[in-house]
N, C-alpha and C positions, 0 to 999 in steps of 0.2 A: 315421651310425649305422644309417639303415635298410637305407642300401645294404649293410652289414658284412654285419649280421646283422636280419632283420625281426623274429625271436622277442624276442633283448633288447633290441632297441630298443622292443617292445610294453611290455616290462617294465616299464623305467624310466620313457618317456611314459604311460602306462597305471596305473603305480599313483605311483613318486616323484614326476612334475612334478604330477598334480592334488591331492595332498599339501601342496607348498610354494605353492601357488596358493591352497589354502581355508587356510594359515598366512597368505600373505600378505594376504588379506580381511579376518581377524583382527587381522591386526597393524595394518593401517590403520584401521580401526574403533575401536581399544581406543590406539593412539597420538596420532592427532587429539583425542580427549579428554585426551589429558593432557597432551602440548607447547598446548593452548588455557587447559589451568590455569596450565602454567609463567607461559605470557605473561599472564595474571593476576596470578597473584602477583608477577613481578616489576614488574607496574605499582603493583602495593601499594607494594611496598619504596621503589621513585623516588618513586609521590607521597606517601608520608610523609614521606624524607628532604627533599624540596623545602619541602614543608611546612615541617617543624621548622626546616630552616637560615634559611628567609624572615621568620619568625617566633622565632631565637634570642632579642629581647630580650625579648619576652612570654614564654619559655619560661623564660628567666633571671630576669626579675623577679618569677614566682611561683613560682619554685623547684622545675620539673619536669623537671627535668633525669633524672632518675630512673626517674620514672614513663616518659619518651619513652622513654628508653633501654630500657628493660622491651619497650616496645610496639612496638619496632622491631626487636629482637631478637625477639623474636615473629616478626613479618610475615620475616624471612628465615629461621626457620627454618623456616614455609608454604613458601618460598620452595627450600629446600632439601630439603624430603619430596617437591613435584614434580618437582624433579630427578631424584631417587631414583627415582621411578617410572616416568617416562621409561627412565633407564637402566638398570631391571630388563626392561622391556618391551622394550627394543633389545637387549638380552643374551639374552633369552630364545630373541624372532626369529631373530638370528643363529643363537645353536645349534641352532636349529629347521633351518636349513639347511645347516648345514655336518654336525650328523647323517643329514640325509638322503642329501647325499654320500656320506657313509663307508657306508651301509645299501644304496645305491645299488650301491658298489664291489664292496660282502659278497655284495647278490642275482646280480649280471653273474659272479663267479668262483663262487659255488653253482651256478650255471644253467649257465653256462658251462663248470666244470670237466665238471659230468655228461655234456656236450653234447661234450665232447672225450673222456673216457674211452668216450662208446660210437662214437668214430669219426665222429661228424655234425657237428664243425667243428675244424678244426686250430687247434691251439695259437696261431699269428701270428694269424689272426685274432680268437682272444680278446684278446689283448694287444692287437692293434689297438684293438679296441673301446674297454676301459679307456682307453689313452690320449684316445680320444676321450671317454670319458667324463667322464674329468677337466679335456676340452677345454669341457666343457660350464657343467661347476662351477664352473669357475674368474670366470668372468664372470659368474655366478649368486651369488656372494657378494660379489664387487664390488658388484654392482647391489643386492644388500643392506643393503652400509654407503650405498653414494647412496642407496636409499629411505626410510633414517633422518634424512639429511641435510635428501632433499626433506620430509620431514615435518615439519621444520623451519620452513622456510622457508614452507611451506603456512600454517603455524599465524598466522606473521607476516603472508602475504599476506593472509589473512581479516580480520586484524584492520583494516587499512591498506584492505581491500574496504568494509567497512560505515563509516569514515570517509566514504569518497570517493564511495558509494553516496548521504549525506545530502544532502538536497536544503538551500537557503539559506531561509529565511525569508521574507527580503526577495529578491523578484524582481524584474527586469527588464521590463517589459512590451514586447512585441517592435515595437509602433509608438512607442517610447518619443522624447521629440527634445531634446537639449540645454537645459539652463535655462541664459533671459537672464541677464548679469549680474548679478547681487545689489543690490538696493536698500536691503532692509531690513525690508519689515514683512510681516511672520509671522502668521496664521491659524489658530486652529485651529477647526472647523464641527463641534458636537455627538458630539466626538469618543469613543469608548467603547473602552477598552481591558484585555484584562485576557491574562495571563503564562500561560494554560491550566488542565488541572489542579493541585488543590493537593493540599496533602498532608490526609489521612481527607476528600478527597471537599469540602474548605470551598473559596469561592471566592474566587477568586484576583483579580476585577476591581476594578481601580485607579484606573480615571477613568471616570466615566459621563458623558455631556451636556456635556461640557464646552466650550464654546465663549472664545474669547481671543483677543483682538488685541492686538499690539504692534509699535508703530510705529519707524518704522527712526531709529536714534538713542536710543531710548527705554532706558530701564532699568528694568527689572522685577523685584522683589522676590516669591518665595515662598515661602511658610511653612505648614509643618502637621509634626504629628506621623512619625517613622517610618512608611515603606509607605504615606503617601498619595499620594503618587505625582509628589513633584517632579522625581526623578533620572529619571522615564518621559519627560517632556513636553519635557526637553530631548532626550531620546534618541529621540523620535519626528521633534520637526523634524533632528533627523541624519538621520533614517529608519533608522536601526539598527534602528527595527521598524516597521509598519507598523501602523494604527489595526484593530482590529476592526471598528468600525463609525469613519463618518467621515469628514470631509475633513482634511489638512494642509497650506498651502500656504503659498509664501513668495513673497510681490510677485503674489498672486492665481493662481498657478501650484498645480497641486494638483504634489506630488512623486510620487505614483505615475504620472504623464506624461512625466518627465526619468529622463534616463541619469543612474545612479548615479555616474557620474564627472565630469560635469560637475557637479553636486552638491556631490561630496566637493572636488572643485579647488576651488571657492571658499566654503563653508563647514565650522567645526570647531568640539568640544566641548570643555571642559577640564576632566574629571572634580574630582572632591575629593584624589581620588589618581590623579595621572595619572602614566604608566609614562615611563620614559626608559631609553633602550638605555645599554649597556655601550661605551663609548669616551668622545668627546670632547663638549660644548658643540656646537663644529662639526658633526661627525656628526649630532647629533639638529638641530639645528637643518633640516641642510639633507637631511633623511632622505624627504621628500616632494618636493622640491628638487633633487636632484644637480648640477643643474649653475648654482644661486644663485651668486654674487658676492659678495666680502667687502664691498661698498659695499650692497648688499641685506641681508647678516647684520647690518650696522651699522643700517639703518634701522630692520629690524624689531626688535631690542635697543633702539632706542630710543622704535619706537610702545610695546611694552609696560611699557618704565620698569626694563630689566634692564642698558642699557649699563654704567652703573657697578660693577655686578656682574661683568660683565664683564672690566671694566678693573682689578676689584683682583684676578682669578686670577694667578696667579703665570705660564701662559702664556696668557692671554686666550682665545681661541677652543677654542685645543688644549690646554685643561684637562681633564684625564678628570673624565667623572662617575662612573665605575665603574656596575656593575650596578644596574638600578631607580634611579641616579641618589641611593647614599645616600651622597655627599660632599656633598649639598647639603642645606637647609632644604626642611623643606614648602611653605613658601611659595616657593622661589626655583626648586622643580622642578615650582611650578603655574607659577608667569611664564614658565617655558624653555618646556614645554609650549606 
């Protein structure tokens, strides 16, 4: 285009492209905030519905079937005005540029014709131009519907960024060395722990001074009220968290010295409600495991007292438990566990 003509190609670079440039500014600005609501509110919508399905017999035996239905119908139609918005803001864009084309087309034959009527550029060379002008467009509104696209996807990667951005909790200590075998007895030295802030500013700490030994074989019973913190004390010797203040250690070993995987290989918790994946007996059993042995699946069914159990599934190992394992008893999806 400069070489055609240097006047209209001033034109069009000179006033159309810094035009669709401070559009396009805009439009990134004003759509990043609102593909960041979509992915909001569609995470509304999932975790309500996950909610409500995990929870249908509590939902059923108080009789809110209703009420969810109300409040879910809600969150999508949030879910459906972000949309909307969205694709007001991409429609708008677009015509924002495909106007400018056609305004583009109007200025080069206004400019152009006069420039031909007084004899300072022939005819083929305006047509030239146009043609190239529309060589211009044409890719300029492609790149349009991909910058809609990409803003998509943008919205996703941010979110999926500040995931992967969190740091763990529990770290690693980079001189960290294998724990010995397991023996059995567990320590805890003046241990202080507390979950951070609470909610209006009250504090959240759950074990103070605590000190406890239990020796390996032992059984230990504890008891107190809600939130005094029995479900902590086990979940610290996991090391699922680590003490505020304190020591924890197992067989005199403190565990912020040991790799987290030597750790987790020979010890485990077994919550109140422990999870179990979707497939078989088999599956979960051997799901830390891959490559156990049916004469290993058979042993440990029989250290925890579940063979029998076992033995009356209709296909013994390769019985599905289906999701969260609710073909089973509470009690028989704490024993799998």
């Amino acid at each position: 285009m400069l070489a055609t003509d240097f006047r209209l190609a001033a034109l069009i670079l000179g006033v159309i492209v810094p035009v669709l440039v401070i559009a396009t500014i805009r439009y990134r600005s004003a759509s990043t905030e609102a593909y960041d609501d979509v992915r909001d509110r569609i995470s509304n919508v999932l975790d309500d519905l996950t909610e409500t399905l995990s929870g249908i017999r509590t939902v059923t035996a108080h009789d809110r079937s209703a009420e969810n239905i109300e409040r879910h119908e809600s969150l999508v139609a949030e879910h459906r005005r972000a949309n909307l918005v969205t694709a007001r803001i991409g429609a708008l864009f677009g015509s924002v540029g495909e106007t400018l084309g056609i305004l583009g087309q109007v200025a080069v034959l206004g400019v152009g014709g006069l420039l031909v009527r007084d004899g300072q550029m022939s005819l083929g060379v305006l047509f030239s131009f146009l043609l190239f002008l529309n060589l211009l467009f044409a890719p300029v509104q492609q790149l349009v519907q991909l910058y809609t696209t990409y803003q998509q996807g943008q919205s996703s990667v941010s979110k999926l960024a500040e995931l992967l951005d969190r740091r763990p909790s529990v770290l690693e200590a980079a001189d960290a060395t294998d724990l010995p075998p397991i023996e059995g007895r567990i320590e805890l030295h003046s241990v202080d722990f507390d979950y951070g802030e609470g909610v209006g500013e009250q504090s959240t700490t759950v074990l103070e001074g605590l000190d406890l030994a239990v020796e390996a074989g032992e059984t230990l019973v504890v008891v107190g009220p809600t939130g005094a913190g029995k479900s902590t004390v086990a979940k610290l010797v996991a090391r699922f968290y680590d003490p505020t203040s304190g020591r924890v250690c197992i067989d005199g070993t403190d565990l912020r010295s040991v790799t987290i995987e030597s750790l987790r290989r020979q010890l485990g918790v077994v919550p109140q409600e422990p999870f179990l994946f979707h497939g078989t007996i088999r599956d979960n059993l051997v799901f830390a495991r891959p490559d156990a042995g049916d004469e290993e699946l058979a042993e440990a069914c029989r250290a925890v007292g579940i063979d029998d159990l076992v033995e009356r599934m209709p296909d013994g190992l390769d019985t599905a438990v289906h999701e969260r394992g609710v073909s089973l008893s509470a009690g028989e999806r704490q024993l799998l566990s």
